[in-house]
N, C-alpha and C positions, 0 to 999 in steps of 0.2 A: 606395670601400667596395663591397666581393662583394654584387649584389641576390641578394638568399634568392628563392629560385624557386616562386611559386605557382600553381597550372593555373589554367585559363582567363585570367587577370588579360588577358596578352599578345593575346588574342584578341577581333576586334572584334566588338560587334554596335549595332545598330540603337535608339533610345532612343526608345521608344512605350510604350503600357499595360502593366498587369500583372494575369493570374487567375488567382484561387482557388480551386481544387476539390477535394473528396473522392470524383472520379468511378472510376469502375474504369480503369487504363488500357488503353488499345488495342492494336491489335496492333504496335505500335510499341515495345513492351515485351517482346516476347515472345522466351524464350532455349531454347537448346538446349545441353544440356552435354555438354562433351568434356572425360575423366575421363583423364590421363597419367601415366606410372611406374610403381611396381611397391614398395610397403614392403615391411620387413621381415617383419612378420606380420600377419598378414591373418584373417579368421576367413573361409572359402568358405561363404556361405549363398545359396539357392535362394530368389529370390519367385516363388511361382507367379502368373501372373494371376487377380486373383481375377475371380468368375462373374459375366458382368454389367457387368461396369466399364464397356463401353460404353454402358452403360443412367443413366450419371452422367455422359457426356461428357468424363471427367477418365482417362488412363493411372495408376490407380492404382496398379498393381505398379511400373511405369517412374517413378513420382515417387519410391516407398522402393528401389528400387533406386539409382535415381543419389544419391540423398540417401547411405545407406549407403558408397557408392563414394565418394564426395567426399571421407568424413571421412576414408580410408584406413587405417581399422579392418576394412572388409571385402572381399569378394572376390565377385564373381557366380557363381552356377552357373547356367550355363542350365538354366530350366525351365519354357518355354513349350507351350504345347497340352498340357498334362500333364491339366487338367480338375479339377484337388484344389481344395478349397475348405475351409472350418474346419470341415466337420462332416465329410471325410473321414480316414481310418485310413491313410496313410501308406506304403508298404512301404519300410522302412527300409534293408532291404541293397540296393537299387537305388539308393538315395539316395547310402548309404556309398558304392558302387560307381561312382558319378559324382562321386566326392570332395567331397558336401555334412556341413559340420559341423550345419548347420543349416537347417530349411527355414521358410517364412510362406507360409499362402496364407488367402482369403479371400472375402468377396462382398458388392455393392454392388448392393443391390434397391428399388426403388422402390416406397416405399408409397403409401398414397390420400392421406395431407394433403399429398402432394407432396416432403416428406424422403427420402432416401437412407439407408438402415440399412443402415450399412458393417460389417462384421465379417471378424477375424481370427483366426489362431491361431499361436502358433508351436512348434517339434517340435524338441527336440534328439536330431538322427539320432545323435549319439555314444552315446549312451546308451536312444536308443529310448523316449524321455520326452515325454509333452504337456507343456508349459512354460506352459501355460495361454491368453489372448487376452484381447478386449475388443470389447464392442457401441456403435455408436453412431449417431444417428438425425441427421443434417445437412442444412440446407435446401444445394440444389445449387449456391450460391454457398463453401459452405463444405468441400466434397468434398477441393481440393486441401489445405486447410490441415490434415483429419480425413488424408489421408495420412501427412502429415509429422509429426501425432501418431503415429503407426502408426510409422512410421522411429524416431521418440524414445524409442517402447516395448522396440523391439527391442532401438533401441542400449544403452539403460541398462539389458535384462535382460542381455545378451550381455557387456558391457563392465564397467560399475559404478558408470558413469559417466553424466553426465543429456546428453542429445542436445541437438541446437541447432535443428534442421532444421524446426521451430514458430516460430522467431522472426523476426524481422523484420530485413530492410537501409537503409539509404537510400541512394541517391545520385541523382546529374545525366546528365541524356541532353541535347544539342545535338542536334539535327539543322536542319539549315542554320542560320538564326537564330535559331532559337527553345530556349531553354533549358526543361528541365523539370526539376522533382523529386520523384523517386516514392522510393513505399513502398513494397516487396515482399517476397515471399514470402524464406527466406535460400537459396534459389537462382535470386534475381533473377527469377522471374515473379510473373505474379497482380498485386493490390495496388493502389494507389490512387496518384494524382494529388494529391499535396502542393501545387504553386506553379508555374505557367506562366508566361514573362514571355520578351520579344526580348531582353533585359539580364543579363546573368552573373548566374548563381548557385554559389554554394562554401560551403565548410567546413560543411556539416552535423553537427549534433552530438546525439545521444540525449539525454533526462533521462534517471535510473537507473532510473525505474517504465515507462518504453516510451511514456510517453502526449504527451509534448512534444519536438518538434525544434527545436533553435535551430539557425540559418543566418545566410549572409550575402546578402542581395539588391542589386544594381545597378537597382534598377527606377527609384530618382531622382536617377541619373546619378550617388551615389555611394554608397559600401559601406559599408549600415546592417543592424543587427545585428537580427533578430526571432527572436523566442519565438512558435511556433505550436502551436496543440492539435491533435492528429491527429482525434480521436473526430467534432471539430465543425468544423474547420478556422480557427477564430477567433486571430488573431493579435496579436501588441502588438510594438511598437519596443520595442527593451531600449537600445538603444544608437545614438544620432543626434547626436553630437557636433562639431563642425568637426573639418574631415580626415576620417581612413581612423577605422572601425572592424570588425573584423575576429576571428578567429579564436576563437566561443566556444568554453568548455568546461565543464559541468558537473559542479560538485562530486560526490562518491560521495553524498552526505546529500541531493543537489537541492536546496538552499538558494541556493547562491553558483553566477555566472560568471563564471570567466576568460575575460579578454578581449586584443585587445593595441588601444590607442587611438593617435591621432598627436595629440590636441586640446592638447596641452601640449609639442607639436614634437617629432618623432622619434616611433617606433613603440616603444610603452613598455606592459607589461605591468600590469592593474591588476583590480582584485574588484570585482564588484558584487553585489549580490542578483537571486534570479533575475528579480525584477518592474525592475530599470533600478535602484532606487535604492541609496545608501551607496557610491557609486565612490569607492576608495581603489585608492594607486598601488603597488602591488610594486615596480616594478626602478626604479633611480635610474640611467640609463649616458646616453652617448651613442652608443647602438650600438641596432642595430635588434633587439629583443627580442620574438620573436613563438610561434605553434604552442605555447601554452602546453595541459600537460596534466593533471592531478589523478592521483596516487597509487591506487591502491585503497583504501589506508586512510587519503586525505583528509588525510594530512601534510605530502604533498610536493607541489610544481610541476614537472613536467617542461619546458622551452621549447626555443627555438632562439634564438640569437643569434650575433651575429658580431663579438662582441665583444675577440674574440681573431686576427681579422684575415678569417677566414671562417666560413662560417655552424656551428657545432656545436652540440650537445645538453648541455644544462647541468640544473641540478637544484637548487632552493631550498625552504626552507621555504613552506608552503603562506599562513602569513600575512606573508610580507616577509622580506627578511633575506640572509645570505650564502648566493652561488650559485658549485656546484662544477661543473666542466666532467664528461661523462658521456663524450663519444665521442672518441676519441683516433686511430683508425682513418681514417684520406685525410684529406682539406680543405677537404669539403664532407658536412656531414650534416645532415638535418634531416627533418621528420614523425614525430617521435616518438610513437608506441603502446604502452600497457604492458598486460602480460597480467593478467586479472582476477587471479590469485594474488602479481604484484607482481614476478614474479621473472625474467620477460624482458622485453626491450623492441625491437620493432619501430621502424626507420627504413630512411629512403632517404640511399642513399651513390653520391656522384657519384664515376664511371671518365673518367680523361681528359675528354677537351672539351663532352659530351654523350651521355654514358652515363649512365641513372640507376639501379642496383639494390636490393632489396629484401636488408633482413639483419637477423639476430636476435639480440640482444645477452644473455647471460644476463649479469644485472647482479651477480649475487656475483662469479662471477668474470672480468667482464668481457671472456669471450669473445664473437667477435664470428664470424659464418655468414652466408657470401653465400649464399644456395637460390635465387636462380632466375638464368636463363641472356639474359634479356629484358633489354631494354637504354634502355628508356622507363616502369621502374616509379612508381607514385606513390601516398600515401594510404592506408597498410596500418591494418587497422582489425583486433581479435581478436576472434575469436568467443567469447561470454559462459562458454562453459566451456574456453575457452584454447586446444582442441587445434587451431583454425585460422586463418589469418590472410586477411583479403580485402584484396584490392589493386586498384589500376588498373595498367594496362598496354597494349602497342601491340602486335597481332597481324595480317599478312596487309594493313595499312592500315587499320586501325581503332582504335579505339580502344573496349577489351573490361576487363571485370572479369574478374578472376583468385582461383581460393582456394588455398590450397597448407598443405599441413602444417608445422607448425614447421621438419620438416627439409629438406622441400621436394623428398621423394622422390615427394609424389603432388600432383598439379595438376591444376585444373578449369576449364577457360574455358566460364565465361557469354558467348556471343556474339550481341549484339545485330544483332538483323537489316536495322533502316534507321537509328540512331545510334549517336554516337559516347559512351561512359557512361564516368567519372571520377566523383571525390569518393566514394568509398563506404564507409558505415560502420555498422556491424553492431549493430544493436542489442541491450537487455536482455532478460533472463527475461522475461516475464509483459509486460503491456502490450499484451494484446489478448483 
């Protein structure tokens, strides 16, 4: 039987302690974004620097701009040393005249109780219009996040659509032995220290309110499922059963986990409640049934199984029942992702001997889209308003998180500067 392929499993480490924190992470976190391709349309907007941003220690214009850039709804205009800030008047055919649809500028000043009162505005040069802004007073640990509101604002006044670039990631960093799992910002900086341990950690998963991540930890030498609270860092076993347990997933309502357990032989898919109790079994096979995933509207089970001779994406009712096979496309598919509106689904599909790519299935009518050219993809995860996908991936010898648009004409390596980062998955709305 074909083993279904999960990162890190294959990778040794060291069996010692394990901690927990909610500390800021280090510079061991810290990314730098390289934005590539060129979409269809673009809207070219200018962030000026706003005044002072060094006076907050955070590149405030360079956070909404790469934010912006990432989504591939936008286009940069240089507009550096320009000196505009929201209380300046604009001159608009200079603007046109350097092909800006749109421009933002702003200022970040420090007051006496120690906050940062960041303010913006933004100006639609096509029309020669204020388009209004917004004020807001942030203690200096919160400047980068008061950004990426500021990106969110733009993108939903410009687009129509609500931005992502406010909410939260997780995934796992290795560097030498040591495993970690952070929270961060969703272009992978900033953020906190989830779970430190010499022992694997994988499949991290959101609740639907942003405030709990279930995981899998190696820290007592075998794969036990927790539920941890982000706010306080407090934790509980959901799932410690003889054998593997493995691959949560939370319901859309956060009530129920899917799980996949071996405690009854064989890797067999089964529900529980999100506190551990009421375990009931889904899938009845002798076949390895795992990566199970919840519908958006809480109907459906997405999984993988190989019960058709290699590993594919199958599709069951959410309380039991008959399962339809989903990926018909090569021999090996698996990591199933579905977009919050229901109607694509991200996986990874194996080329030849050790190729793994990233592809999008639109399930009406089960087309199916390689987008990227990378040949060690894993773990695509959708950003809560659909238009992105994050992934892991292998760049230059490392091992780097990837976002890339549906169609994969625009891509962004977050590249970690002393680890190697996998597992990553993009959290909800709200949840901080």
């Amino acid at each position: 039987m074909p083993e279904i392929r999960i990162p890190f499993l294959k990778r040794r480490a060291l069996l010692a302690g394990v901690a927990v924190s909610l500390a800021a992470a280090p510079a061991l976190a810290q990314f730098r974004v390289e934005i590539s391709g060129v979409g269809g349309t673009q809207v070219p907007i200018a962030i000026a620097d706003f005044r002072d941003e060094a006076k907050s220690r955070q590149p405030i214009a360079t956070i909404i701009r790469s934010d912006l850039e990432r989504s591939g709804q936008f286009r940069s205009v240089p507009a550096v040393g320009t000196g505009l800030y929201e209380g300046s008047v604009p001159n608009y055919n200079d603007w046109r005249s350097k092909g800006a649809d749109a421009l933002a500028a702003g200022s970040a000043t420090p007051l006496a109780d120690g906050r940062i009162d960041i303010r913006y505005k933004l100006f639609d040069v096509v029309k020669g219009a204020d388009q209004g802004g917004e004020a807001q007073a942030v203690a200096p640990d919160d400047v980068r996040l008061a950004a990426h509101r500021i990106a969110d604002a733009i993108y939903q006044k410009l687009t129509g659509e609500r931005g992502v670039f406010s909410t939260r990631m997780a995934y796992v960093t290795k560097a030498g032995s040591r495993y970690t799992l952070r929270i961060t910002d969703a272009d992978g900086e900033g953020g906190q220290i989830a779970l430190a341990s010499p022992m694997p950690i994988i499949s991290p998963s959101w609740s639907p309110d942003g405030r709990e991540l279930a995981y899998v930890s190696f820290e007592t030498n075998k794969a036990v499922i927790w539920v941890q609270e982000l706010a306080t860092g407090k934790r509980r076993q959901v799932a410690n059963f003889r054998g593997s347990n493995s691959a949560p997933a939370f319901s859309p309502d956060g009530s129920q986990l899917a799980v996949t357990l071996s405690r009854e032989g064989g890797s067999q898919l089964f529900l529980m409640n999100r506190d551990g109790s009421n375990v009931r079994r889904l899938t009845q096979t002798f076949a390895i049934d795992t990566e199970p995933v919840f519908s958006p509207d809480g109907k459906s089970i997405y999984f993988v199984s190989d019960r058709g001779g290699g590993p594919q994406v199958y599709r069951m009712p959410a309380g039991g029942g008959s399962a339809e096979r989903v990926t018909f496309s090569g021999n090996y598919n698996i990591s199933p992702s579905l977009s919050p509106d229901g109607r694509s689904m991200a996986f990874i599909t194996r080329e030849g001997g050790n190729v793994f790519r990233l592809c999008v299935m639109d399930l009406a009518s089960s087309t199916v889209q390689k987008i990227t050219e990378t040949t060690q993809d894993e773990k695509p995860s959708f950003a809560p308003n659909g238009r992105l996908i994050v992934y892991a991936s292998r760049a230059d010898g490392r091992d780097v998180l990837m976002t890339t648009t549906l169609d994969g004409k625009i891509k962004a390596k977050l590249i970690a500067t002393s680890a190697d980062v996998r597992e990553p998955t993009w959290g909800p709305f709200g949840g901080r």
